[in-house]
MARBA-3410 file (N, C-alpha, C, O; in Angstrom, 1 decimal):
134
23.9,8.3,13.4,22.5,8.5,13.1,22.1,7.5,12.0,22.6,7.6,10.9 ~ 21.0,6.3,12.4,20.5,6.1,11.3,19.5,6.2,10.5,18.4,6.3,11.0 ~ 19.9,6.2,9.1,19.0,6.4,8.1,17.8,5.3,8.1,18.0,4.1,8.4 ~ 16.7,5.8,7.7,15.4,5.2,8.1,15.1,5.0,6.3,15.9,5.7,5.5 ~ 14.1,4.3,5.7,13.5,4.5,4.5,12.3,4.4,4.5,11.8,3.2,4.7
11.4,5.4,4.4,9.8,5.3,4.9,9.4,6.0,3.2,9.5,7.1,2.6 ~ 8.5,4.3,3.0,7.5,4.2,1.6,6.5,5.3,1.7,6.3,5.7,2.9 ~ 5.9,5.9,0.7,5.0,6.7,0.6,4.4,6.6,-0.6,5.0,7.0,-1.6 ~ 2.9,6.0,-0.8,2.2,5.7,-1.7,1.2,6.7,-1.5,0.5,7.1,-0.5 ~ 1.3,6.9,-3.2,-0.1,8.4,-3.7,-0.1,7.6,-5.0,0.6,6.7,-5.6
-1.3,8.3,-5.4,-2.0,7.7,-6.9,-1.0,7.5,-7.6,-1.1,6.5,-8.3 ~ 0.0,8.2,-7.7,1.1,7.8,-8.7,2.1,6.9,-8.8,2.7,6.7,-9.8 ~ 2.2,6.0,-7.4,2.9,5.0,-7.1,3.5,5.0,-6.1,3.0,5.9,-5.4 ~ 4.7,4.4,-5.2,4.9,4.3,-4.1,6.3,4.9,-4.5,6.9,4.6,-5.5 ~ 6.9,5.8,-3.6,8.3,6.3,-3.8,8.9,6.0,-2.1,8.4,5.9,-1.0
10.3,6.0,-2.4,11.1,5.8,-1.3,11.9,7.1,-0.9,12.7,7.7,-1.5 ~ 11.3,7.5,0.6,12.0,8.6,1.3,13.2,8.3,2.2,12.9,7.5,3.0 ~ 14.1,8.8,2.2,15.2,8.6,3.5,14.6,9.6,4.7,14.0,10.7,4.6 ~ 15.0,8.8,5.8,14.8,10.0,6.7,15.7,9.8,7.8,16.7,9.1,7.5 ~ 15.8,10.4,9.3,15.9,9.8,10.4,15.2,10.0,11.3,14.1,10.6,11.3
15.8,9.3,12.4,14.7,9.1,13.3,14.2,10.3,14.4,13.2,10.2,15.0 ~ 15.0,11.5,14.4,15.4,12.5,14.6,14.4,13.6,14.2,13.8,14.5,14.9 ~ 14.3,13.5,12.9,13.5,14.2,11.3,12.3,14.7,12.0,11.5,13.7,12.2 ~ 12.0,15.6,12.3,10.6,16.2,12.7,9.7,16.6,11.4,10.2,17.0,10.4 ~ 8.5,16.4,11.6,7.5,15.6,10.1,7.5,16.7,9.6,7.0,16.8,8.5
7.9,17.8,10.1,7.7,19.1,8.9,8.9,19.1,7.4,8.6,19.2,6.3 ~ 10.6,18.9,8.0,10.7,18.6,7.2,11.2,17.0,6.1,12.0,16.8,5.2 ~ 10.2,16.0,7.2,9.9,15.0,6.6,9.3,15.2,5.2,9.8,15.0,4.1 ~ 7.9,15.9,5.6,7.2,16.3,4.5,7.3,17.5,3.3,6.3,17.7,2.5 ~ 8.5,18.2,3.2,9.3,18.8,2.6,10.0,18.1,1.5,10.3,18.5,0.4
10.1,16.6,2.3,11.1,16.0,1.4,9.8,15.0,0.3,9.8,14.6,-0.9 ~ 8.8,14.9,1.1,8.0,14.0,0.0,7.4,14.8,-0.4,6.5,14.3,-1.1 ~ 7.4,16.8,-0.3,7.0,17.1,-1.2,7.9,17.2,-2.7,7.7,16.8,-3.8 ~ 8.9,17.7,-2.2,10.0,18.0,-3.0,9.9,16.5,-4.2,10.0,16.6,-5.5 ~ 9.8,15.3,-3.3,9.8,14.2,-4.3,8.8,13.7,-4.9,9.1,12.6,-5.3
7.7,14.1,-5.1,6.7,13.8,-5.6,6.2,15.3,-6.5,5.3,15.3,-7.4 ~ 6.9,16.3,-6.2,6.8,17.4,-7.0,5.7,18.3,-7.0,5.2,18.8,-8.0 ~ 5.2,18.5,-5.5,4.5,18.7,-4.7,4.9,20.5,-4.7,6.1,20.9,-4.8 ~ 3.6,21.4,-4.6,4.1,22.5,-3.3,3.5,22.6,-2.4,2.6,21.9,-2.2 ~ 3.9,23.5,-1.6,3.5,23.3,-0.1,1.9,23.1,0.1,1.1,23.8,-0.5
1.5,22.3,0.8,0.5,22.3,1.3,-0.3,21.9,0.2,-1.4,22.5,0.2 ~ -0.1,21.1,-0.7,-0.7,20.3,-1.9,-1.3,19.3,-1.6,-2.2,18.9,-2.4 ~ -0.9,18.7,-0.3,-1.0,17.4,-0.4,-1.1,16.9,1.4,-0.5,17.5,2.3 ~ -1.8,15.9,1.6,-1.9,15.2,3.4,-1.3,13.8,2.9,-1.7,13.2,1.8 ~ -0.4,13.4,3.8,0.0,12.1,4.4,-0.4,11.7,5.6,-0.4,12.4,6.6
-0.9,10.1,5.3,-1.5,10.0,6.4,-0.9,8.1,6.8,-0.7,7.2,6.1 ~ -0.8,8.3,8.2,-0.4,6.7,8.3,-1.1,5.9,8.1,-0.8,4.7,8.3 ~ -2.3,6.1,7.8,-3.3,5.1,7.4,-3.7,5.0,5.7,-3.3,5.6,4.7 ~ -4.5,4.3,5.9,-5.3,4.3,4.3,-6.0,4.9,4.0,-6.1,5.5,2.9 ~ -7.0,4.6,5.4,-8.7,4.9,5.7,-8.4,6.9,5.9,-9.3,7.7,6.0
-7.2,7.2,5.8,-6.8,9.0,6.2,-7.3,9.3,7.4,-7.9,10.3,7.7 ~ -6.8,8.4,8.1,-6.4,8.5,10.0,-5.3,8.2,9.7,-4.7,7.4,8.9 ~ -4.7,9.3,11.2,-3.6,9.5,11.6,-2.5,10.8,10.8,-1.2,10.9,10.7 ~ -3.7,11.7,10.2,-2.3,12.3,9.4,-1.3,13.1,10.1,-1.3,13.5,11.3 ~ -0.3,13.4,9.2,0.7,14.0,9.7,1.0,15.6,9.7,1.0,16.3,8.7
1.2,15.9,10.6,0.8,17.4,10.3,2.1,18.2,9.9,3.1,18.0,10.5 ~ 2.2,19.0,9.0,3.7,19.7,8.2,4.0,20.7,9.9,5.0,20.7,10.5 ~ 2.7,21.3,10.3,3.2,22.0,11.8,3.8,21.7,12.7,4.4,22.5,13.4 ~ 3.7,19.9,13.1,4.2,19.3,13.9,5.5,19.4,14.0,6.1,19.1,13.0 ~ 6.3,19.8,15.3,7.5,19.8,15.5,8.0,17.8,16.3,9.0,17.7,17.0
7.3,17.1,16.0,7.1,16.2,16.7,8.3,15.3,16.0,8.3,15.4,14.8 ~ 9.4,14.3,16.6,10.0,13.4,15.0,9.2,12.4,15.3,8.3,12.1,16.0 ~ 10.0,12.0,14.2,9.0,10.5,13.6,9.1,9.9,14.2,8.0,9.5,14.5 ~ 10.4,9.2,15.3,10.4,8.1,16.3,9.1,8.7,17.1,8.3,7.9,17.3 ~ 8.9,10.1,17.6,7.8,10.1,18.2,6.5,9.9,17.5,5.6,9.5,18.2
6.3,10.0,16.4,5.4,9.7,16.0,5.0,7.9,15.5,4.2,7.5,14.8 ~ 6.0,7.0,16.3,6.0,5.9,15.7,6.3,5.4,14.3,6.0,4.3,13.8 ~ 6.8,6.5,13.6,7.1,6.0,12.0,8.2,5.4,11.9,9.1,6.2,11.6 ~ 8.7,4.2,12.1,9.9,3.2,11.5,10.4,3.2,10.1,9.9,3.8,9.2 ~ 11.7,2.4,10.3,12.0,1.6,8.8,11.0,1.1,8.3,10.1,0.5,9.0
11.0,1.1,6.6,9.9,0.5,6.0,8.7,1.1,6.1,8.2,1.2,5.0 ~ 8.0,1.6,7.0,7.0,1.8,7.3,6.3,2.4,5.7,6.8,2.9,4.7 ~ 5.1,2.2,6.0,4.3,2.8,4.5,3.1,3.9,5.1,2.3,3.8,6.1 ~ 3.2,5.1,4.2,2.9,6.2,4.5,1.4,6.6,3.4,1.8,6.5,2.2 ~ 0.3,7.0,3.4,-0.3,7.4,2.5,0.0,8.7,2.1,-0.2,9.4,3.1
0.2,9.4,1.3,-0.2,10.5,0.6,-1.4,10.5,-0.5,-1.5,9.8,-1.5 ~ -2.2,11.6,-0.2,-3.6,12.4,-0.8,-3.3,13.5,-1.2,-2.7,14.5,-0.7 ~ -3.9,13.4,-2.3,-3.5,15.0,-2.9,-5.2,16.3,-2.0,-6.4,16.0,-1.9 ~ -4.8,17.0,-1.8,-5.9,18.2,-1.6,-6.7,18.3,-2.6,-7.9,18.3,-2.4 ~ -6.2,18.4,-3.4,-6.9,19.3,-4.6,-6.6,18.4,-5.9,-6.2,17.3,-5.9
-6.8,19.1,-6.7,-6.7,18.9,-8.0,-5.4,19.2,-8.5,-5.1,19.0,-9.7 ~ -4.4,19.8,-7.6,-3.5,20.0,-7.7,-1.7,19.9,-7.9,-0.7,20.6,-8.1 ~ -2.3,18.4,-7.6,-1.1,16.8,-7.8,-0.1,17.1,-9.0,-0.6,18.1,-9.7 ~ 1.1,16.6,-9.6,2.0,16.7,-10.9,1.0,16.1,-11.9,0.5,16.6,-12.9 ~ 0.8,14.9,-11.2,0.3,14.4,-12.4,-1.4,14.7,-13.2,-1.7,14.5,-14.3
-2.4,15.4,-12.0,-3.4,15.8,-12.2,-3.4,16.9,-13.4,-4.4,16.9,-14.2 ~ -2.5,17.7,-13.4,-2.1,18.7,-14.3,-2.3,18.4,-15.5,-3.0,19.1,-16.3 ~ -1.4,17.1,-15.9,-1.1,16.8,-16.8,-2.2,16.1,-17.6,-2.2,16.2,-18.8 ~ -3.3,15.5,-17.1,-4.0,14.8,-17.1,-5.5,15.4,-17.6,-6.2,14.9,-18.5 ~ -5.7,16.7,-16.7,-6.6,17.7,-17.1,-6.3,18.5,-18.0,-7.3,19.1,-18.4
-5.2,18.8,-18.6,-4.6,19.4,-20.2,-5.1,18.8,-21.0,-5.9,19.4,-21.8 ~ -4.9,17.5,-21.1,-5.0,16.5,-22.0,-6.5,15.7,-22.4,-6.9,15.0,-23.3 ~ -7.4,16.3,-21.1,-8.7,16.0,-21.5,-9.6,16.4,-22.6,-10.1,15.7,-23.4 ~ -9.6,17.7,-22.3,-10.0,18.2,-23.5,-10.2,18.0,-25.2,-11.1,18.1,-26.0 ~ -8.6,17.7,-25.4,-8.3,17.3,-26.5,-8.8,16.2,-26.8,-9.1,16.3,-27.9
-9.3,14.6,-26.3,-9.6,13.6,-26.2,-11.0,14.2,-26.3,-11.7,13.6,-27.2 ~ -11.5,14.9,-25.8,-13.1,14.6,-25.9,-13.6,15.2,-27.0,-14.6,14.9,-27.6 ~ -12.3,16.7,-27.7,-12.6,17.3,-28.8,-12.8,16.3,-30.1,-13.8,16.3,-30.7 ~ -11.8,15.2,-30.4,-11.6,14.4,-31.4,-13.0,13.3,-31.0,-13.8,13.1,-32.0 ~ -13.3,12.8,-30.1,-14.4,11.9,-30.1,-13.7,10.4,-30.1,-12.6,10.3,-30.5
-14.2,9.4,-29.7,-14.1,8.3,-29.8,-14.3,7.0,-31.1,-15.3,6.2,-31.0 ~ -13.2,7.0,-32.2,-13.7,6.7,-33.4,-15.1,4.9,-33.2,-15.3,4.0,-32.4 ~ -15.5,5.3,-34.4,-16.6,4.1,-33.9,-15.7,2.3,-34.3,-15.4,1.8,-35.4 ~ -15.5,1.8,-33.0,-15.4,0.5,-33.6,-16.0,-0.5,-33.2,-16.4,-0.5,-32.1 ~ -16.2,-1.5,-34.0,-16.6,-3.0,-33.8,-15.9,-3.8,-33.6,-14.8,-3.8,-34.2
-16.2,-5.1,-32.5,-15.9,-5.7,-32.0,-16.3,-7.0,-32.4,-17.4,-7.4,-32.6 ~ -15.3,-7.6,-32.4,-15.3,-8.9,-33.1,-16.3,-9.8,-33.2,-16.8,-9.9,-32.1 ~ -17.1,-10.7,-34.1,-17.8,-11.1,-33.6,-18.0,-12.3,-32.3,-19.0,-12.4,-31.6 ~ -16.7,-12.9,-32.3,-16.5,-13.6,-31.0,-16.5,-13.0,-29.8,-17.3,-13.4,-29.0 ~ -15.8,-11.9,-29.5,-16.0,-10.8,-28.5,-17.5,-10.5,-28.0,-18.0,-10.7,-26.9
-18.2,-10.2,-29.2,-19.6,-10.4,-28.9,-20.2,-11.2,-28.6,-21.2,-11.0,-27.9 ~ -19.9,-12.8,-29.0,-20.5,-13.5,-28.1,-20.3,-13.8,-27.0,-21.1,-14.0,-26.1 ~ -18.8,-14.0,-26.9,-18.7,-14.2,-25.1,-18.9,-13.2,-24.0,-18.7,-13.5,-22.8 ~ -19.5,-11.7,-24.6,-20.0,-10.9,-23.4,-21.4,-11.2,-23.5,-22.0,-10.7,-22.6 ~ -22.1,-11.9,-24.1,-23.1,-12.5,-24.0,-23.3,-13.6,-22.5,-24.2,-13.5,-21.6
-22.5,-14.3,-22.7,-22.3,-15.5,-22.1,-22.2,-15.1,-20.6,-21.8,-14.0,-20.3 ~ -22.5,-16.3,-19.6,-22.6,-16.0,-18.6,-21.3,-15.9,-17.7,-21.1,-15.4,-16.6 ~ -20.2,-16.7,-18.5,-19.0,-17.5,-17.9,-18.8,-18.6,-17.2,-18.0,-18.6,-16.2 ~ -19.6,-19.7,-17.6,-19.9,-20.6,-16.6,-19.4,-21.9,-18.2,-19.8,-22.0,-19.3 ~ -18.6,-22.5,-17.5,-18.3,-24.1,-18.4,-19.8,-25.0,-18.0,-20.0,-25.1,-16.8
-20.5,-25.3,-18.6,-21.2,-26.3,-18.4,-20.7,-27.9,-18.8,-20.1,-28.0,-19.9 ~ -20.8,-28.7,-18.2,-20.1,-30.1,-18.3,-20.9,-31.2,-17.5,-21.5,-30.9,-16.5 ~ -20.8,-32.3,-17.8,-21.1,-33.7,-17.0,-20.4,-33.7,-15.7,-19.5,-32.9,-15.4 ~ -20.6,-34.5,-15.0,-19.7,-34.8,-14.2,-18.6,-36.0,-14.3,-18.9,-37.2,-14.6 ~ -17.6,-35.8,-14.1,-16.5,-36.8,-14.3,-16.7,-37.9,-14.2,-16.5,-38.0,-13.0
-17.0,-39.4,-14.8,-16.9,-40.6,-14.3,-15.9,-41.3,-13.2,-16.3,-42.0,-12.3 ~ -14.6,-41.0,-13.4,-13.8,-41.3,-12.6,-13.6,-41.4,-11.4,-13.1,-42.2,-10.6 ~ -14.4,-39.9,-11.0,-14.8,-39.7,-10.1,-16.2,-40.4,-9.0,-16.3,-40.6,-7.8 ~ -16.8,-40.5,-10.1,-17.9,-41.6,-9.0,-17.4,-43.0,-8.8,-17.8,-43.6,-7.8 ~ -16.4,-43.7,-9.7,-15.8,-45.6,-9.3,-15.1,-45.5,-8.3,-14.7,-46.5,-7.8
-14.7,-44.1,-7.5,-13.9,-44.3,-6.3,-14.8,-44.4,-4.6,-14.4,-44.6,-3.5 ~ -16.1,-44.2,-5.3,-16.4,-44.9,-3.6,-16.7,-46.1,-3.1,-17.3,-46.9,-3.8 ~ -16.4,-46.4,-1.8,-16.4,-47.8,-1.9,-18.1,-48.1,-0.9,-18.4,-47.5,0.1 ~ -18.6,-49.1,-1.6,-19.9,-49.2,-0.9,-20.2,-50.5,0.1,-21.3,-50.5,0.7
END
């Protein structure tokens, strides 16, 4: 039997799943729940980006039937608000908006180049005009 390694990218970065080709997506998705620290039904993977093609945890279907190869890259979406890292994230809000954003100033240079449009203004190179021949 070979082992397959199918990428799975969610907001929190891209993690590597083993599988085979065998592996019916239910408990495919077991395993990228388990690794991403997921519980059930937290979360859709989808073979796409655009979230076409998801994968259904119901599906008794395997992956070779589903077309999912080696390498292949998988999206995961969280449902809800419900993600590891969402958690962590929404704890921590509150506290940041309690304290406030102390006031600072920015350099005076900083201030001028957000002024600025970003554009070099310059002559045009001489060198460049003695090379045509007339």
């Amino acid at each position: 039997v070979l082992v397959s390694i199918i990428r799975v990218q969610s907001p929190d970065g891209v993690k590597r799943i083993t599988a085979t080709k065998r592996e019916t997506a239910a408990t495919f998705l077991k395993k990228v729940a388990k690794e991403f620290g997921f519980q059930n039904n937290g979360f859709s993977v989808y073979i796409n980006r655009n979230k076409t093609g998801e994968i259904s945890a119901s599906s008794n279907k395997s992956l070779n039937l589903l077309k999912i190869k080696h390498g292949d890259l998988l999206f995961l979406f969280p449902s809800s608000l419900a993600g590891p890292s969402s958690e962590m994230e929404t704890s921590a809000l509150p506290a940041l908006k309690a304290c406030g954003a102390p006031n600072v100033v920015e350099d005076e240079i900083d201030q001028y180049l957000s002024r600025q449009d970003g554009k070099i203004y310059r002559g045009r190179d001489p060198q460049l005009r003695s090379m045509r021949t007339t």
